[in-house]
N, C-alpha and C positions, 0 to 999 in steps of 0.2 A: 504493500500500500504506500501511497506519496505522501513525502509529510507534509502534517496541515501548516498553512500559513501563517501566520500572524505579520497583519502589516499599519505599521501606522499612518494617520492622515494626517497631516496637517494642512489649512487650512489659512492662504497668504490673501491677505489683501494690503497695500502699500509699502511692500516688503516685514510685515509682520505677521505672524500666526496670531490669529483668529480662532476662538471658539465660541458656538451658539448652540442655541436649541429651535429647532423646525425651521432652523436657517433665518434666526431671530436673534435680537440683542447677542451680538456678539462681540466679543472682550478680546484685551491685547492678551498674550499667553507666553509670548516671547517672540525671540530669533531664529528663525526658519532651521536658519544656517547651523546654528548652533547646536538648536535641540536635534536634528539630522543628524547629528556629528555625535550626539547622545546616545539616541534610540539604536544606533549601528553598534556603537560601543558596547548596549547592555543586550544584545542579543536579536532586535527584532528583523524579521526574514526578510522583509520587505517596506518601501516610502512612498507613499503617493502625495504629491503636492495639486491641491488647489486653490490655481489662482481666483477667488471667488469675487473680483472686484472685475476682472478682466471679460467677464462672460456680458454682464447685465451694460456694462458701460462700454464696450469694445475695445477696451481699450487691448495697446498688445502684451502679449504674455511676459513671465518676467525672465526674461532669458538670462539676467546677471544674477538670478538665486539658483537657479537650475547650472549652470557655472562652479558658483561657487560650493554648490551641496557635491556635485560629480567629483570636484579636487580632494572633498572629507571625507567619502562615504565607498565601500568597496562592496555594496549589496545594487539589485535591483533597485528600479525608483521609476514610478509613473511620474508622468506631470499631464493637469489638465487644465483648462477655463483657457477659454478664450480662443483655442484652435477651430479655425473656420477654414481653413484648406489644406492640402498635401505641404504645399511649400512652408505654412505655418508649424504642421509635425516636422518635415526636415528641419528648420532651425531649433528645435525642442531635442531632435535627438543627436544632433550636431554640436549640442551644446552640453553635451552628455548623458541625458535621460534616456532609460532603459524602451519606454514605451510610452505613447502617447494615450491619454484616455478622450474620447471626445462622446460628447452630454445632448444639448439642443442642436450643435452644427450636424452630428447625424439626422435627429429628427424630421431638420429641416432638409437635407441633402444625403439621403441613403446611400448615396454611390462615393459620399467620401469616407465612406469604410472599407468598401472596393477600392477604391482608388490607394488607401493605405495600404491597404494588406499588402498589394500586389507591388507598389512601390519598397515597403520597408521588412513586410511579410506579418503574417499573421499573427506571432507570437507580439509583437509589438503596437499593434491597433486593440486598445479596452474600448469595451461600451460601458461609458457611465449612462447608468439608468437611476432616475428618480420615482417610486411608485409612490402611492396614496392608494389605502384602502378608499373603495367607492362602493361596494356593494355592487352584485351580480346585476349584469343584462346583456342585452343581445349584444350591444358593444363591446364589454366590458365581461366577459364571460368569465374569466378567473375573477372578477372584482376587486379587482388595482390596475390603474390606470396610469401614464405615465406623465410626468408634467415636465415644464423645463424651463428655462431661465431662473436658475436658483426657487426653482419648485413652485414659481408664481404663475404660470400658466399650462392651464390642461391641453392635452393635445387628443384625447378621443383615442387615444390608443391601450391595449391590453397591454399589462405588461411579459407577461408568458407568452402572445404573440410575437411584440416587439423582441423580444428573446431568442424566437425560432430565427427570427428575418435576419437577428442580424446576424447568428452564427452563419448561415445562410450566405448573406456579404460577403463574412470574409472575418469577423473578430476573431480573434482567438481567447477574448475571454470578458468574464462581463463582473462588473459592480454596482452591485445591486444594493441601494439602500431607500431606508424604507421610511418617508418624508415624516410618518406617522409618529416612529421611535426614535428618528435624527435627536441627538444629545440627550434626549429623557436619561440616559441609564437604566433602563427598567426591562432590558434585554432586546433581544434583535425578532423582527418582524418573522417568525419562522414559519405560518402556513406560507406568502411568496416566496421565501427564500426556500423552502422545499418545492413549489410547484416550479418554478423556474429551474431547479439544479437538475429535477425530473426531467426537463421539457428540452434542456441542449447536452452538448455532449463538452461542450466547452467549460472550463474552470469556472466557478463562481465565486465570486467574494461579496458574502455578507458584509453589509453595514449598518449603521443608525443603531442605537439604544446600549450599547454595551458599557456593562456596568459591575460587572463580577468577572473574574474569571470563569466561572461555573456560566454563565450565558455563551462565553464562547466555546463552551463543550457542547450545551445545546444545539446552538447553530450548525455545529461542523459533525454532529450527528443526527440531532432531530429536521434538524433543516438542512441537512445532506451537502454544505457549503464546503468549500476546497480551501478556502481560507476566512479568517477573519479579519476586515478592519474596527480599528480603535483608535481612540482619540483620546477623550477629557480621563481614561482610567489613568494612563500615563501625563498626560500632563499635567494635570492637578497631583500627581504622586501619591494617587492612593493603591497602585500594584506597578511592580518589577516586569519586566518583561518575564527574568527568570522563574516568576512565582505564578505567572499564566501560564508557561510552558509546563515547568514543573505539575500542574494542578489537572492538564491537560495528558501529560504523560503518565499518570497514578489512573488516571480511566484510560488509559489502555490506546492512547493517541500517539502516533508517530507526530515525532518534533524534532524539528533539527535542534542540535545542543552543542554543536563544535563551533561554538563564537570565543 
């Protein structure tokens, strides 16, 4: 079996980490750069950065933190917000990031995941997805739908369809978080996060709500997820990376532990 993930998010707007809840009052938490240079040190698998200022406002990505995190850091690392074409992923992974994740620029343009794959390859194009439980219908038949622009508007899409299509394109893996549990701590969205890891063949990474280490054993078996991200449990320092792995490995979880 592959070991599970554990990846941290952090979360830049004007070269600072940011943290909120449901993508709400969000606080300074530190230096992107820094705490990157941290989370590698105390063991975590994997870094996703979003740029969450970059998406809503256009502005361009931060290409001098993605820079400077690639010179600290010797693990994988997504970077996302703000990627609206191919050329905008080449300079993201030009600049050292492992892979690019893109959010509403899919939504809006399905062929720039194709168009990714096939230029950088698959392993390297994520699909950031935004779900909100809606409750069942004929659109909306799993009942979570998917939204975008920092999770302020709905797009009439399922999210377990958008799932199929876009392995389909060409992702090689998707991040799934769940607008409902974003920052709560009160554990990860797990009926989506198991219909969705059912419905592609590709990796999933749970996100939103994580607040124990015992939810990320939840997810990465009750909601059948390939990895987990996390945020405010590390940054506020209320758990170790080692003491989620550790908690993760006593039930019976392959973790990597050669950090």
């Amino acid at each position: 079996m592959l070991s599970k993930r554990i990846i941290v998010c952090l979360d830049v707007r004007e070269g600072r980490t940011t943290k909120g809840v449901r993508f709400q009052n969000n606080v300074d938490v530190g230096d992107p750069v820094e705490m990157a240079q941290q989370y590698y040190e105390e063991g975590t698998d994997e870094l996703v950065f979003y740029d969450i200022g970059a998406s809503p406002t256009h502005k361009d990505i931060m290409i001098d933190v993605v820079r400077s995190v690639a010179r600290k850091i010797f693990i994988p690392f997504a970077v996302g917000g703000g990627l609206r074409s191919v050329e905008d992923m080449r300079r993201v992974l030009l600049a050292g990031a492992d892979k690019v994740s893109i959010d509403t620029a899919a939504v809006r343009n399905p062929d720039l995941i194709t168009e990714g794959a096939r230029r950088f390859g698959s392993q390297c194009v994520v699909l950031g997805m935004q779900a909100r439980r809606v409750g069942p219908s004929a659109d909306i038949p799993s009942g979570y739908e998917v939204f975008i622009e920092a999770a302020a508007t709905a797009t009439g899409l399922d999210a377990v369809r958008w799932a199929r299509q876009a392995e389909e394109l060409g992702a090689g893996e998707i991040c799934l978080n769940s607008i409902d549990a974003d920052g709560t701590e009160d554990g990860y969205e797990l009926a989506v996060t198991r219909m969705v890891s059912e419905a592609v063949s590709i990796p999933v990474i749970a996100s939103g709500g994580a607040g124990t280490p015992e939810h990320l054993r939840e997810v990465l078996t009750e909601g059948k997820a390939d990895a987990a991200l996390i945020a405010s449990m590390v940054h506020y320092g209320k758990y170790s990376i080692a003491e989620m792995k550790n908690h993760l490995a006593e039930h019976g979880l392959p973790v990597r532990t050669d950090w």
